[in-house]
N, C-alpha and C positions, 0 to 999 in steps of 0.2 A: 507373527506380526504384532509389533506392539501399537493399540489403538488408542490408547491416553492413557496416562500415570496422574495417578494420583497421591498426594503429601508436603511435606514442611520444605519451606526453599531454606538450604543449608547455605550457599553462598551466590553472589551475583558477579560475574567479572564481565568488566568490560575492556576489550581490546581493538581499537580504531572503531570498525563498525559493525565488529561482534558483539554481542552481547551472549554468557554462556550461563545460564542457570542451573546449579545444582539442587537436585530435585532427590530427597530422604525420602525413599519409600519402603517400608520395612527391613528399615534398618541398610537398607543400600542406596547409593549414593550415585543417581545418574546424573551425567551432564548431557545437556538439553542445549542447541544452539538454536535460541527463539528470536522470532520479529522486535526488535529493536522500542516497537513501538505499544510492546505488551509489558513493559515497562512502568508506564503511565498506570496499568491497574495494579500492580503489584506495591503492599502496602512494604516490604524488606524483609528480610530473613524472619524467621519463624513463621510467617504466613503459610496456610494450607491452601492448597493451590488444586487446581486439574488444569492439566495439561494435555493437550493432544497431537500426537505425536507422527512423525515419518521418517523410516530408519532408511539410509543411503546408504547402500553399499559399493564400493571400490575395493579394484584390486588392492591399493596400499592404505585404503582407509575407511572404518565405519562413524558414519556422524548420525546422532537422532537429532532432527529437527521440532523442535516444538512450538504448538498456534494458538490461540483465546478459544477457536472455535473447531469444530470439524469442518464445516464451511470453509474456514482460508485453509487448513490444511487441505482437502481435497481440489478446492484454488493451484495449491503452490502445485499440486502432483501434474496438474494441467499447462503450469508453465514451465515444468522442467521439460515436459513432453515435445515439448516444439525444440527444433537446432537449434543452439546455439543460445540457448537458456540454462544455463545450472542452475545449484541450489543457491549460492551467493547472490545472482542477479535475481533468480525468483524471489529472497525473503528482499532485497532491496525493493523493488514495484511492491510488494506488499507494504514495507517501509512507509514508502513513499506516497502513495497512493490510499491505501484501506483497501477494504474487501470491494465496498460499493463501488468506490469510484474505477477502482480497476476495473471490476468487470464493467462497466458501463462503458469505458474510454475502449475497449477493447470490440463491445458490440458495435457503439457507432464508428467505430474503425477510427476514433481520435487520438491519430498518430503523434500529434504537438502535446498532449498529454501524456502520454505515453515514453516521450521522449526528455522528459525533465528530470526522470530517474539515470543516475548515476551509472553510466553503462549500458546505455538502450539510446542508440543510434537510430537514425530513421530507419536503415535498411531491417533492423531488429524489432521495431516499433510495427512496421507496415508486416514483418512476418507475423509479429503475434497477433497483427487484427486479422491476418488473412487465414490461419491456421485454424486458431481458438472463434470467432466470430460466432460462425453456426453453433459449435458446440456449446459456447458460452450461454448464449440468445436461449439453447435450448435446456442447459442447464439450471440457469436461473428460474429458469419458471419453474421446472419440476423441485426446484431448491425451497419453491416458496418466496424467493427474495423481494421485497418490495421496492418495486422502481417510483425514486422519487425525481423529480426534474433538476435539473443544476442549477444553483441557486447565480450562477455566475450566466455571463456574457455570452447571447449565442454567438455557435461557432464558427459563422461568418466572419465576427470583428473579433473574437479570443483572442486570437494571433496577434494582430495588431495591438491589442491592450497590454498583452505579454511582453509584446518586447520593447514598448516603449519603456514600462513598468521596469523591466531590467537595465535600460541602457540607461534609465537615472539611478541604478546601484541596489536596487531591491533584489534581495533573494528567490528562489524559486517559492520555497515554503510560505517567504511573505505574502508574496503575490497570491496564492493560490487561498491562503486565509482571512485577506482584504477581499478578494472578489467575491467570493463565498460569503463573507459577513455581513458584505455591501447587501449582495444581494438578497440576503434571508432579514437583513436588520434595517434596511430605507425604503424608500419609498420611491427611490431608482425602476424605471421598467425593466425587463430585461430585455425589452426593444430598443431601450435607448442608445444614443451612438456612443461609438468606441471613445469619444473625449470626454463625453458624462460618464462612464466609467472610469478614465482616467480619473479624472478629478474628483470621485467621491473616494478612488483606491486608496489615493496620494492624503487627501482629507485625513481618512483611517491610518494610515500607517502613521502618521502625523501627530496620533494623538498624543 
């Protein structure tokens, strides 16, 4: 089992919503199908990198998947583990989400969270809180992970904020980086009602 590789990224391809890393490591040249979103740290080719890594195996195919940390790597192993989750929609909720936020959406069983990623249905949304929940609640602690509060809407009025937020044409990503920003960057409660957060969203995205 390979646990992470380390060395020089030789090429980056991106194909729809793959992203494949080629990763030099004495002298050989693996490709790595990593989170989308591990992008963002990577300064481009010749960078020394570590990677950590999860080999899949199939009858007609091997893929290594590669993560920033061991953390979302042993993450992703916990979400292919549930029906009806592969590798594709596991590295998408990582995508989509982050390490934090998923495990957190997944302890408090926040299925409307859950379900903004591209291929995760309620009925798949409510599986992975009902599966992973305990395990998760009981993982993160032994992980060390620090639980912070959401800097966004409780999850009485979320829903409501959400999809007003979308039915005036905001994206999922929008939304979720307006309410987040609102709420760590004003002076907003996070008691206040679902139309003061409308309208400080709308404010932000605005700028």
């Amino acid at each position: 089992m390979i646990g992470y590789l380390k060395g020089t990224v030789a090429y980056i391809q991106k194909n729809s919503n793959r992203v494949t890393l080629t990763l030099e490591v004495n002298q050989i040249g693996y490709d790595i199908q990593i989170v989308p979103r591990l992008l963002q740290q990577l300064t481009g080719v010749g960078e020394t990198v570590q990677i950590f890594t999860h080999l899949h195996v199939r009858e007609d195919q091997v893929v290594l998947f590669g993560f920033d940390s061991a953390a979302e790597r042993d993450l992703f192993r916990q979400l292919v583990s549930v029906s009806g989750i592969g590798p594709q929609l596991g590295l998408a909720l990582l995508d989509t989400m982050g390490l934090q936020d998923l495990v957190q959406a997944i302890v408090v069983g926040n299925t409307r969270a859950l379900s903004r990623t591209p291929g995760v249905g309620t009925k798949t949304a409510e599986r992975l809180a009902l599966e992973l929940k305990t395990k998760l609640a009981e993982w993160r602690q032994q992980a060390g992970m620090i639980t912070t509060p959401s800097a966004g809407p409780t999850l009485s009025i979320q829903e409501d904020v959400e999809m007003t937020l979308l039915a005036l044409g905001y994206t999922n990503s929008e939304i979720t980086q307006a309410l987040q920003t609102v709420g760590q960057s004003s002076s907003l409660s996070k008691t206040a009602d679902a139309e003061e957060w409308i309208r400080s969203a709308i404010a932000w995205l605005s700028r």
